[in-house]
C-alpha positions as CSV (number, residue, x, y, z in Angstrom):
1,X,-4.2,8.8,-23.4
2,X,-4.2,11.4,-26.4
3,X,-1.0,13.2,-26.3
4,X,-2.0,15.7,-28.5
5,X,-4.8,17.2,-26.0
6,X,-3.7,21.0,-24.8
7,X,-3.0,21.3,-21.0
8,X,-5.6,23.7,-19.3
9,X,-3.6,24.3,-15.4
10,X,-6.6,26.0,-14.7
11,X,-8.9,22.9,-15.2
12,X,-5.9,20.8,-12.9
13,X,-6.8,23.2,-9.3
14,X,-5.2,20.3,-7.1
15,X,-2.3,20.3,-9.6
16,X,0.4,21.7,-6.0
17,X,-1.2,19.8,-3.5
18,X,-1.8,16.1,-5.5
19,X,1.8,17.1,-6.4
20,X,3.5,17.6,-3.3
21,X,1.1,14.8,-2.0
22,X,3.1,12.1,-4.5
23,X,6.3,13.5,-4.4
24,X,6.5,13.3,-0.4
25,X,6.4,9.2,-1.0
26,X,2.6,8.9,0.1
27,X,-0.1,6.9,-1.8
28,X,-3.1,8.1,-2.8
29,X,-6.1,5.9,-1.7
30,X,-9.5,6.5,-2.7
31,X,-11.1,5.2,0.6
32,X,-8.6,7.8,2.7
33,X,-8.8,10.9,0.6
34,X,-11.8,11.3,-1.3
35,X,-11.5,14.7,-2.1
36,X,-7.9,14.2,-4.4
37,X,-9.2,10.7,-5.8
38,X,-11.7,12.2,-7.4
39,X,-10.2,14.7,-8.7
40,X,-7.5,12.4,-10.0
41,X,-10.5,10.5,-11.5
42,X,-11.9,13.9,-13.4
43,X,-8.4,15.1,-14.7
44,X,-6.6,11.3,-14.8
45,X,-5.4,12.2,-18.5
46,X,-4.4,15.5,-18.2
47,X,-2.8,14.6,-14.4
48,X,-0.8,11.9,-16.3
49,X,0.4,13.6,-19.4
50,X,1.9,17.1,-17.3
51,X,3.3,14.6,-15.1
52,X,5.2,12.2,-17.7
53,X,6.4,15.5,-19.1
54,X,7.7,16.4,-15.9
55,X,9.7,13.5,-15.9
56,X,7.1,11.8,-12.8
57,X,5.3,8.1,-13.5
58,X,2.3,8.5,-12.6
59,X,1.0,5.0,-11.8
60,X,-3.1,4.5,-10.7
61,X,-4.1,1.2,-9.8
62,X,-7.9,0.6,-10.9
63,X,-8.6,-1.1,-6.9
64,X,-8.3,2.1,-5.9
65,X,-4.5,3.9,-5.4
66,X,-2.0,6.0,-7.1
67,X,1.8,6.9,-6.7
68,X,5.2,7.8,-8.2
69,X,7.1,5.0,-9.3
70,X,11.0,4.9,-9.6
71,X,12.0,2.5,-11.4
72,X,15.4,2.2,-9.7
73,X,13.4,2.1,-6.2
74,X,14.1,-1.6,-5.7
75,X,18.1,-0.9,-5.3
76,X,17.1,1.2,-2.1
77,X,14.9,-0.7,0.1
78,X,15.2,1.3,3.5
79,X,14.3,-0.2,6.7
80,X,10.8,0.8,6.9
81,X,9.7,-0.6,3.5
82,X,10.9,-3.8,4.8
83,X,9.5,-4.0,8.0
84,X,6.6,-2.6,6.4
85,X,6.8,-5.7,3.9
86,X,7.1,-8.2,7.3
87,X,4.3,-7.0,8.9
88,X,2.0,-7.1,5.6
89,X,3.1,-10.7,5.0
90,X,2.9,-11.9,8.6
91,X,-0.8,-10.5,9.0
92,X,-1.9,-11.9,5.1
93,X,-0.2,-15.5,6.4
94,X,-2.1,-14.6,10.2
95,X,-5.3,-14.0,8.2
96,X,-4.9,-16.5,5.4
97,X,-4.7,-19.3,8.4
98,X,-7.5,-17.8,9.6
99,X,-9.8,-18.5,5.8
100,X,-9.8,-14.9,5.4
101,X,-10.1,-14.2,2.0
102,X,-6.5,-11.9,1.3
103,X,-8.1,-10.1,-1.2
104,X,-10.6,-8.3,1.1
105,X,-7.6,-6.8,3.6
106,X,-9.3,-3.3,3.7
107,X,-12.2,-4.9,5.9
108,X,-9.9,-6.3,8.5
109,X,-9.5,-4.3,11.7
110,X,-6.5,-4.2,13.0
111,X,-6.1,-3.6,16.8
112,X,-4.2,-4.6,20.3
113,X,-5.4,-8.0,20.5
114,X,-4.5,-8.8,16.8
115,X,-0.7,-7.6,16.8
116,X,-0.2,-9.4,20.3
117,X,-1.0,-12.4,18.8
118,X,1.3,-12.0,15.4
119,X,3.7,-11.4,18.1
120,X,3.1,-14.1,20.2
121,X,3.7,-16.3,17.3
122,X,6.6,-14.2,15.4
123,X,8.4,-13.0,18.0
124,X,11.9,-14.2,16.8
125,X,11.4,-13.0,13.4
126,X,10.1,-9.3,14.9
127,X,12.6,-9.7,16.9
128,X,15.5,-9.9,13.9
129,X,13.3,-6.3,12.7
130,X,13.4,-4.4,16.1
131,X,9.2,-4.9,16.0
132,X,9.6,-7.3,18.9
133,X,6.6,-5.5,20.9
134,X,3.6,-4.0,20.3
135,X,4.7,-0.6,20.9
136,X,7.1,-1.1,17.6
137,X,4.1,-1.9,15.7
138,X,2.3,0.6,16.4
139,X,5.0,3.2,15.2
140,X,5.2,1.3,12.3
141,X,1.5,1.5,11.4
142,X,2.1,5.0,12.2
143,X,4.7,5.0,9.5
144,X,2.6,3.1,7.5
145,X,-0.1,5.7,7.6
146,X,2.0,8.4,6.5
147,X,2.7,6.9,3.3
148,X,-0.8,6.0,2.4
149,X,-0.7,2.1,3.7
150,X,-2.9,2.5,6.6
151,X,-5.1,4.8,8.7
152,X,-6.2,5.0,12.1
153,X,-9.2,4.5,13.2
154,X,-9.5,5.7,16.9
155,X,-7.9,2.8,19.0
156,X,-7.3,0.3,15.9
157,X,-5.9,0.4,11.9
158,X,-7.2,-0.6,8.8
159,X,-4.6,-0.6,6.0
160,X,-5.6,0.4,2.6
161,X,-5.7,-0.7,-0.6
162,X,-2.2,0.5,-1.5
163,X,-1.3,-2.4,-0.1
164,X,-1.9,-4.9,-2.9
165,X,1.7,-3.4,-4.0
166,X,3.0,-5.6,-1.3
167,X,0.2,-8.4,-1.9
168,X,0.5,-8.6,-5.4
169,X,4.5,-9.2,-4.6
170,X,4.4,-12.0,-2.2
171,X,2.0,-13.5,-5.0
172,X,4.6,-13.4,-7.2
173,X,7.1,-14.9,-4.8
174,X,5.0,-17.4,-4.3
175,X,4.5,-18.8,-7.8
176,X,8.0,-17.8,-9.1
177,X,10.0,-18.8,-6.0
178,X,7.9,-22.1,-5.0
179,X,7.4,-20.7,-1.5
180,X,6.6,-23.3,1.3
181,X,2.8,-24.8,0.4
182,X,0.9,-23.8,3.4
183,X,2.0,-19.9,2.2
184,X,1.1,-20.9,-1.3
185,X,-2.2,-22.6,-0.8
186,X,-3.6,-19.2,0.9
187,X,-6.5,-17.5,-0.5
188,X,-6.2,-15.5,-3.7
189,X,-6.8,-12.0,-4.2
190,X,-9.8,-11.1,-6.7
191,X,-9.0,-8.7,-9.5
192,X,-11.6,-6.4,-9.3
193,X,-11.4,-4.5,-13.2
């Protein structure tokens, strides 16, 4: 990025709504909302260098997704990031027993018959979470969607690719932390550059 380039607002016209888009927690995904993503795409220098001056990290993943970072976000987890992280790592270890390859989670369909049978065979660690039906699940996809994670597709979900945030972090658990071998011989993701 050249940091010497002028600023043209006029050239950013999406400048409020990507904006209030990032700030309000969500992720940008380029299979959900076309329209921003490429004009993220067209502007990605200028988009990043206002930002940065702002005081905003701009991060954009090349498979497809873009948010503000905080650094000190970790400290914070709330309740829904982690029973947002449960669900992810219960339907990549669902999947994963399944020969699914992880990598290609945005083609999975999620719907009734799928989260009865996580539940069927989670229940006492849902259970721990308050996701101990499929009702609960449901609301959390719901949450999920309103931060960029997922969208609905009439009766059933398909989470996007924002979540190889969570993917690429059970990865790393499970080289750094010498997770149990049936969760470490799962598929692995391909980076797509």
């Amino acid at each position: 990025m050249n940091m010497t380039l002028p600023l043209y607002l006029h050239k950013l016209p999406l400048l409020s709504e990507l904006f209030g888009f990032f700030n309000s927690g969500k992720h940008l995904n380029r299979m959900a909302d076309h329209r921003l993503w490429a004009e993220l795409e067209r502007e990605r220098d200028a988009y990043e260098l206002l930002l940065k001056s702002l005081g905003y990290n701009l991060r954009i993943d090349h498979r497809g997704f873009a948010w503000f970072h905080f650094d000190d976000a970790s400290s914070n987890v709330s309740k829904t990031t982690r029973q947002l992280a449960l669900l992810f790592m219960l339907l990549f270890e669902f999947q994963a027993d399944l020969g699914l390859h992880l990598g290609r989670f945005t083609d999975w369909v999620i719907d009734d018959a799928l989260l009865d049978e996580i539940l069927d065979k989670n229940r006492l660690l849902l259970d721990a979470e308050s996701l101990a039906d499929r009702d609960q699940l449901q609301q959390l996809l719901r949450a999920a969607g309103n931060y960029g994670f997922a969208i609905s597709q009439g009766n059933t979900w398909r989470i996007l690719p924002a979540v190889f945030r969570y993917l690429d972090r059970f990865e790393e658990l499970v080289h750094t932390k010498g997770l149990p071998s049936d969760v470490a011989q799962a598929p692995q993701t391909e980076t797509i550059e």
